[in-house]
Kinemage of the C-alpha trace (Angstrom):
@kinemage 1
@onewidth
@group {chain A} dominant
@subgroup {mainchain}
@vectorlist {calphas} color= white
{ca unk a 1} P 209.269 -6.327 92.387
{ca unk a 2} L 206.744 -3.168 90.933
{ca unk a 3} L 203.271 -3.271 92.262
{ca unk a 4} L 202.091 -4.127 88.741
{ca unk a 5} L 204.330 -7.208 88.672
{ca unk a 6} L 203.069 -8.058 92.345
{ca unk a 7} L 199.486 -7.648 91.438
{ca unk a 8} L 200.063 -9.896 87.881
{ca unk a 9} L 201.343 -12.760 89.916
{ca unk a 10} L 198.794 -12.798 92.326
{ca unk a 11} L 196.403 -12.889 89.798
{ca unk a 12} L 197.970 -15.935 88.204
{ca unk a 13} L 198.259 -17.752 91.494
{ca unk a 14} L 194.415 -17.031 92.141
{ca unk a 15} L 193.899 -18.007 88.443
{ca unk a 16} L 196.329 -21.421 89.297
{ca unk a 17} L 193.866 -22.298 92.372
{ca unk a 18} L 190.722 -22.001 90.219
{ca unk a 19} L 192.047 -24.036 87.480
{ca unk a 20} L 193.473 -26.975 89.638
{ca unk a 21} L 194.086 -30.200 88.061
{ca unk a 22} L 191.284 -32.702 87.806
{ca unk a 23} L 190.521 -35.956 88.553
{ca unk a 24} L 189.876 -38.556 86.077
{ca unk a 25} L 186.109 -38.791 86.859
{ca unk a 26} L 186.370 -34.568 86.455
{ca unk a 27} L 188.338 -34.578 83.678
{ca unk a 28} L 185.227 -36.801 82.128
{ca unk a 29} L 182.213 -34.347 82.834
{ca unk a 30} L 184.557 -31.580 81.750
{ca unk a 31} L 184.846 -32.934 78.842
{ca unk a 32} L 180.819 -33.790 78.820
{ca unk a 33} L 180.148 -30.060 79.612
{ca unk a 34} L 181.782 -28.670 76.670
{ca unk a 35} L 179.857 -30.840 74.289
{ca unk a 36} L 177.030 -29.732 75.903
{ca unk a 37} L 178.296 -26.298 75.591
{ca unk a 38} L 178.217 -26.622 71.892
{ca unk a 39} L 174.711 -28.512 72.064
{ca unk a 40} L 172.890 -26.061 73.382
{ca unk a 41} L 174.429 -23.420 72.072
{ca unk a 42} L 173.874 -24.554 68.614
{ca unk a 43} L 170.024 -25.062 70.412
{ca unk a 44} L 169.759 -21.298 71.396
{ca unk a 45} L 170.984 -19.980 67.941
{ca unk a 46} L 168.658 -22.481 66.013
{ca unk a 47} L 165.545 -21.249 67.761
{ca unk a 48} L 166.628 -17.490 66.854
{ca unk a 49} L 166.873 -18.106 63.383
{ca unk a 50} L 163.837 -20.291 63.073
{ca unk a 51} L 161.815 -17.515 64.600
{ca unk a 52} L 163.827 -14.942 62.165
{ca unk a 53} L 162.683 -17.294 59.243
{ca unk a 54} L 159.144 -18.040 60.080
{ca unk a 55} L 158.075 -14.940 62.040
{ca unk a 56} L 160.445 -11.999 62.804
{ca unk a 57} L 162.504 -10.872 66.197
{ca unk a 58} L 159.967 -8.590 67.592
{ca unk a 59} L 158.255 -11.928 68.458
{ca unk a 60} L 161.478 -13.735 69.729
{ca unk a 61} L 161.740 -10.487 71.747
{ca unk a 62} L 158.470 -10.861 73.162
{ca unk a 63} L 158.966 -14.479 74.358
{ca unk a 64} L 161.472 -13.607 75.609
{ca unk a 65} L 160.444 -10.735 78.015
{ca unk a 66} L 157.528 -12.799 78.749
{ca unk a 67} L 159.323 -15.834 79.860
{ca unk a 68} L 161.168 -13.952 82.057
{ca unk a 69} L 158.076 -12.606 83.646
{ca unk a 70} L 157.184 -15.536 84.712
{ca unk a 71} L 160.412 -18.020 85.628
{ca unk a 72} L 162.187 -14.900 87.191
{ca unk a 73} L 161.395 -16.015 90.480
{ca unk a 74} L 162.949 -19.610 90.233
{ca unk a 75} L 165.892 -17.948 88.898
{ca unk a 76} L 166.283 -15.127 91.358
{ca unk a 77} L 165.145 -18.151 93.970
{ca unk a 78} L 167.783 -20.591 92.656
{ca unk a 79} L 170.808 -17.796 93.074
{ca unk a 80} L 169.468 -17.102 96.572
{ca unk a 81} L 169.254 -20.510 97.659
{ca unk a 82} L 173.620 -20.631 96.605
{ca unk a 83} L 174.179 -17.382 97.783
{ca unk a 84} L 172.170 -18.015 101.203
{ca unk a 85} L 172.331 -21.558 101.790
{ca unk a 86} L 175.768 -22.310 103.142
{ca unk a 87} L 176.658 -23.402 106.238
{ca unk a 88} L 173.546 -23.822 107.606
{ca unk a 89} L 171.836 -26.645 108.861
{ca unk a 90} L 170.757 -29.733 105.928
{ca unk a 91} L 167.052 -30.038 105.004
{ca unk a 92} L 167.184 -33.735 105.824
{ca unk a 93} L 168.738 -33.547 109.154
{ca unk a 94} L 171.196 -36.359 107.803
{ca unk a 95} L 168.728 -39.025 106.926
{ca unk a 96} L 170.370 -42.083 104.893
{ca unk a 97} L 167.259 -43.836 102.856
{ca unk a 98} L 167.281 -47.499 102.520
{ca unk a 99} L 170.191 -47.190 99.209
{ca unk a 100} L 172.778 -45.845 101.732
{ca unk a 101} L 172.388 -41.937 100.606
{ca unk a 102} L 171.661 -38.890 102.424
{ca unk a 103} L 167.617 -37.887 101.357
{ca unk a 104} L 169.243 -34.591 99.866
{ca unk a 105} L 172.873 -34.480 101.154
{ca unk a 106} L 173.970 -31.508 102.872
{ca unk a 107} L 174.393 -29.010 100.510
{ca unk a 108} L 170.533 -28.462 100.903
{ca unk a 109} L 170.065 -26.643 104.093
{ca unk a 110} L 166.687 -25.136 105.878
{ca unk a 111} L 168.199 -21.784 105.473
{ca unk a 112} L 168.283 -22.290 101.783
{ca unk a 113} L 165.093 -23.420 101.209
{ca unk a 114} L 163.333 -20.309 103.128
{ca unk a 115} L 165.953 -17.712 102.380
{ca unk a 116} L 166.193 -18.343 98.729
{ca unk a 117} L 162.683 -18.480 97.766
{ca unk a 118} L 162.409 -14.975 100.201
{ca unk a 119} L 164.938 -13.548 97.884
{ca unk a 120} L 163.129 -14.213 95.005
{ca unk a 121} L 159.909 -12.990 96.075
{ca unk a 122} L 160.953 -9.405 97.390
{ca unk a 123} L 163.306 -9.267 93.732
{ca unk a 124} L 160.462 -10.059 91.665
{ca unk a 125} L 158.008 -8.050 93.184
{ca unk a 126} L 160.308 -5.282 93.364
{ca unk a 127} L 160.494 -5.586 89.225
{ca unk a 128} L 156.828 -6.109 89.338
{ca unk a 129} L 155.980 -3.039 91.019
{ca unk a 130} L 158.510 -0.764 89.003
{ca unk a 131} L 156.345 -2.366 85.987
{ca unk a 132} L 153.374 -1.738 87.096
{ca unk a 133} L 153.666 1.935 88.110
{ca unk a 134} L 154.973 2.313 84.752
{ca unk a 135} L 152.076 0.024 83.089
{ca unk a 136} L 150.420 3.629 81.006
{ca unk a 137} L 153.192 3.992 79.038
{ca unk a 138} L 154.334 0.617 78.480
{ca unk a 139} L 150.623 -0.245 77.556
{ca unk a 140} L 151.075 2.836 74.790
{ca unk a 141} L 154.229 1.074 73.531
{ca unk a 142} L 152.634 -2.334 73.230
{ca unk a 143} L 149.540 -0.556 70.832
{ca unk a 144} L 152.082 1.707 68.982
{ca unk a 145} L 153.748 -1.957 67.729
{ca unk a 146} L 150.616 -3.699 67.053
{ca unk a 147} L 149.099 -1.257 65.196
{ca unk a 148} L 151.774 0.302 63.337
{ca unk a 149} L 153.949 -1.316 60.638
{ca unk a 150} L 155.982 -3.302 63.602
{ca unk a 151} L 153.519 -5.863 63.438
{ca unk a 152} L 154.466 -9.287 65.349
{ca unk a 153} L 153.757 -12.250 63.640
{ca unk a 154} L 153.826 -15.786 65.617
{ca unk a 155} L 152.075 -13.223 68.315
{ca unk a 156} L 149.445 -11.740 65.208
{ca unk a 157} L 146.497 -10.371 67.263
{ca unk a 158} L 144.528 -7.138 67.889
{ca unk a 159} L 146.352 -4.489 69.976
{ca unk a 160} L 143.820 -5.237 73.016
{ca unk a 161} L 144.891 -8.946 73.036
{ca unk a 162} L 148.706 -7.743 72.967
{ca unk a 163} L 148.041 -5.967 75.868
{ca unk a 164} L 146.423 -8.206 77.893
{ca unk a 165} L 148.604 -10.406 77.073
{ca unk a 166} L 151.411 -8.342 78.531
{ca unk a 167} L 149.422 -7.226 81.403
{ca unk a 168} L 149.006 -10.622 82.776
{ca unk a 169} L 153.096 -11.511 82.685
{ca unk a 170} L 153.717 -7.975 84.027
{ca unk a 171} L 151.074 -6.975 86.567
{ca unk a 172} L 149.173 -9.940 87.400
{ca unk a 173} L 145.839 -8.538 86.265
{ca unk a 174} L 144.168 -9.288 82.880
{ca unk a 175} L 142.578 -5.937 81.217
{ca unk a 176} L 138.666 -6.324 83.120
{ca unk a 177} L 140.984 -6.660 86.838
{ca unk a 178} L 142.164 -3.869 88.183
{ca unk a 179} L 146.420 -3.178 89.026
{ca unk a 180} L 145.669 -3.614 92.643
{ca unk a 181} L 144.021 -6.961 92.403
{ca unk a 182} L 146.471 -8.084 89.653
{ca unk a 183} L 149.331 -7.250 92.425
{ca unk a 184} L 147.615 -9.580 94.982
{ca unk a 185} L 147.321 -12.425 92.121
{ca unk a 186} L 150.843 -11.473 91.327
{ca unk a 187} L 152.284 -11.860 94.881
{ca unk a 188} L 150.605 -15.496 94.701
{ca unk a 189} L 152.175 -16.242 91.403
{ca unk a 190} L 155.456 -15.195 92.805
{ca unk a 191} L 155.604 -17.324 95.678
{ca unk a 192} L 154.532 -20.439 94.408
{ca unk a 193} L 157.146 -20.045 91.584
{ca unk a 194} L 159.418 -19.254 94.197
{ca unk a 195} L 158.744 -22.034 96.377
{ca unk a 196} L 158.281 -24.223 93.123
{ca unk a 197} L 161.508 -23.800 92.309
{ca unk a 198} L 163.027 -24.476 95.549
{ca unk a 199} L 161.331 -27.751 95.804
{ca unk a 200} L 162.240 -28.725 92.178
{ca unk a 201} L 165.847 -28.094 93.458
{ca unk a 202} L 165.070 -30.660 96.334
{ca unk a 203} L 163.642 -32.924 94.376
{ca unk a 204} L 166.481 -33.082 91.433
{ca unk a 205} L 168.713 -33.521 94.575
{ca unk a 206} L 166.854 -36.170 95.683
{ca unk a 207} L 166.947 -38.014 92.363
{ca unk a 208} L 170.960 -37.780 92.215
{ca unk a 209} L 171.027 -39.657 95.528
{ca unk a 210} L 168.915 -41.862 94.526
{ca unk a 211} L 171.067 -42.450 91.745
{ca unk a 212} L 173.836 -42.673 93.142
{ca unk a 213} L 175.559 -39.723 91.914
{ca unk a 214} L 178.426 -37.978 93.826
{ca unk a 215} L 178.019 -34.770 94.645
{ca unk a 216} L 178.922 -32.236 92.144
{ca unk a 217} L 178.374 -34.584 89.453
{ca unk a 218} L 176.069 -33.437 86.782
{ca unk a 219} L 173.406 -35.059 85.585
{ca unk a 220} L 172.603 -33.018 82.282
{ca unk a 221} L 168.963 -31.752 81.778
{ca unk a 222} L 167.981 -32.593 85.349
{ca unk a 223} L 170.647 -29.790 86.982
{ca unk a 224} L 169.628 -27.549 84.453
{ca unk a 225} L 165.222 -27.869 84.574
{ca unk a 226} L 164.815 -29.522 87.574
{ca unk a 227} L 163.852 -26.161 89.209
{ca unk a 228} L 162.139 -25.103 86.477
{ca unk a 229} L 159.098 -27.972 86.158
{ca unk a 230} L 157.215 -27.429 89.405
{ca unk a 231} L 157.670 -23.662 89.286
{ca unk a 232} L 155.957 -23.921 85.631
{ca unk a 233} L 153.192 -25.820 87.148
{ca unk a 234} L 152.378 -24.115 89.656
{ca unk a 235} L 151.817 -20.763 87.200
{ca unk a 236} L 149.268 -22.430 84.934
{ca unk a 237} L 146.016 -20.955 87.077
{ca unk a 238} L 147.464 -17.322 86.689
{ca unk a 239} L 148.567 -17.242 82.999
{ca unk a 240} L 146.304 -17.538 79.606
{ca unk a 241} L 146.413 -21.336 78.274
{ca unk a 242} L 146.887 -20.903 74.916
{ca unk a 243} L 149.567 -21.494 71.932
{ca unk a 244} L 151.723 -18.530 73.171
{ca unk a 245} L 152.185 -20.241 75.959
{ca unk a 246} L 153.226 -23.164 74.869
{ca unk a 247} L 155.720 -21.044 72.789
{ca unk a 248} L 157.022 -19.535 75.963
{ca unk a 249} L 157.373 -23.108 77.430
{ca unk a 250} L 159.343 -24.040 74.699
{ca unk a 251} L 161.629 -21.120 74.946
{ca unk a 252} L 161.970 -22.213 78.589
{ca unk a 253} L 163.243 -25.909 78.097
{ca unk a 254} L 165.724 -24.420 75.601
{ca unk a 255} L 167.016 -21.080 77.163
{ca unk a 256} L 167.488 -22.301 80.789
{ca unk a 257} L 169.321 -24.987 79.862
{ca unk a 258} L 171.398 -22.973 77.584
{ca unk a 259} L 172.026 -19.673 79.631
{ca unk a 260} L 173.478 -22.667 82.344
{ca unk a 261} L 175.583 -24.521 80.485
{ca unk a 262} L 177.196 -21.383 78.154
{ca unk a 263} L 177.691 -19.081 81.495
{ca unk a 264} L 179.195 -22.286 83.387
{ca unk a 265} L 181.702 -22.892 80.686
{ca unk a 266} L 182.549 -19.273 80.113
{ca unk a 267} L 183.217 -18.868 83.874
{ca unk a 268} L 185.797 -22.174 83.411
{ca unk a 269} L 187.468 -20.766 80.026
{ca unk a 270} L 188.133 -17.862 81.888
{ca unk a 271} L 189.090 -18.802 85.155
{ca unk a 272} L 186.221 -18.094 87.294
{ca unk a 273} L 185.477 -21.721 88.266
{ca unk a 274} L 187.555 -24.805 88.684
{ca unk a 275} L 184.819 -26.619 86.366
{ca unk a 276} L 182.752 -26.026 83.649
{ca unk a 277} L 179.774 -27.238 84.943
């Protein structure tokens, strides 16, 4: 047999062990997680046009650079919690509640909880940092749009709003602080959202159990936001309360959820995981 033949058969037998047959109960939220696909994709693509129709995509862009400002950390925590959580030793030390479940089960370990938040605290600052060194000239780029004909519309304000605005998602600091003090409100911001999304992760856990749930068995919405509540929360003292905000919010609740379910399902369509959820 040719090395390419070797090396195509191989890839269909790893391809065979990813996409192993499924139980009835799997078969179900497979099924589940490909209407939910279509849900949320349909979700995604809605928003996008409704901001094309009433405003235009400079301001869906801007939502959606902002919202990443400030979730990034419960994403970057949530990956590092999988990627760093394994094997270790489980968060509840194998407590059974009154219902006969584990408080968390064991695929929430101590390691987890401290390495994954840590992960998402040196990433984001790391971003952070890179931002703000570069904060002159992407301060110059946020008054060339506002004042020139590129003018946002759901975000319709003078160019020294827009950058505050910015500034506050980006460094930390709003436009009377200075960078350096803006980098010690930003470290806080970090690791509460950090930490707030670890302990949403518990606490969705926690809920399954106490539901009843197996583990691995979705529970849609909850697996997908459950992270993303407390870590929210927790960033109301060191953003700007206002309708943006609440537009970012929104955003949230509909691109987490989204970005979730769509990569999950594209991972199982190709091969990349035995389910799509």
């Amino acid at each position: 047999m040719n090395e390419k033949a070797e090396n195509a058969k191989k890839s269909d037998k790893n391809f065979s062990r990813m996409r192993r047959e499924l139980s009835t109960e799997e078969e179900k939220w497979k099924n589940q997680a490909l209407w939910f696909c279509g849900i949320f994709l349909t979700f995604f693509l809605g928003e996008l046009v409704l901001y094309l129709i009433l405003w235009n995509i400079n301001d869906w862009a801007s939502v959606f650079l902002l919202q990443t400002m400030l979730i990034m950390p419960a994403y970057l925590t949530n990956s590092g919690m999988m990627l760093f959580g394994k094997g270790g030793a489980p968060l509840d030390k194998g407590r059974v509640c009154k219902d006969g479940n584990r408080l968390f089960g064991p695929g929430k370990t101590v390691k987890g909880f401290i390495l994954g938040p840590v992960f998402g605290i040196l990433v984001s600052l790391c971003v952070h940092l890179i931002l703000i060194f570069s904060w002159e000239g992407i301060e110059n780029i946020i008054i060339a749009f506002w004042s020139g004909q590129r003018e946002y519309v759901l975000f319709h304000s003078t160019p020294s709003e827009a950058v505050d605005l910015f500034k506050v998602y980006m460094t930390g600091a709003h436009w009377y602080e200075s960078l350096g003090f803006g980098f010690v409100k930003l470290t806080l911001r970090v690791t509460l959202v950090s930490f707030g999304g670890a302990t949403g992760d518990l606490l969705g856990s926690w809920l399954k159990r106490r539901l009843n749930k197996q583990r691995g068995e979705p529970i849609w919405g909850i697996d997908q936001l459950d992270f993303i509540i407390p870590a929210v929360l927790v960033s109301l003292p060191f953003i700007i309360l206002n309708v943006k905000f609440i537009a970012i919010v929104v955003f949230i609740s509909i691109f987490t959820p989204s970005l979730a379910i769509i990569a999950n399902t594209i991972s199982y369509l190709i091969g990349l995981k035995a389910v799509p959820y």
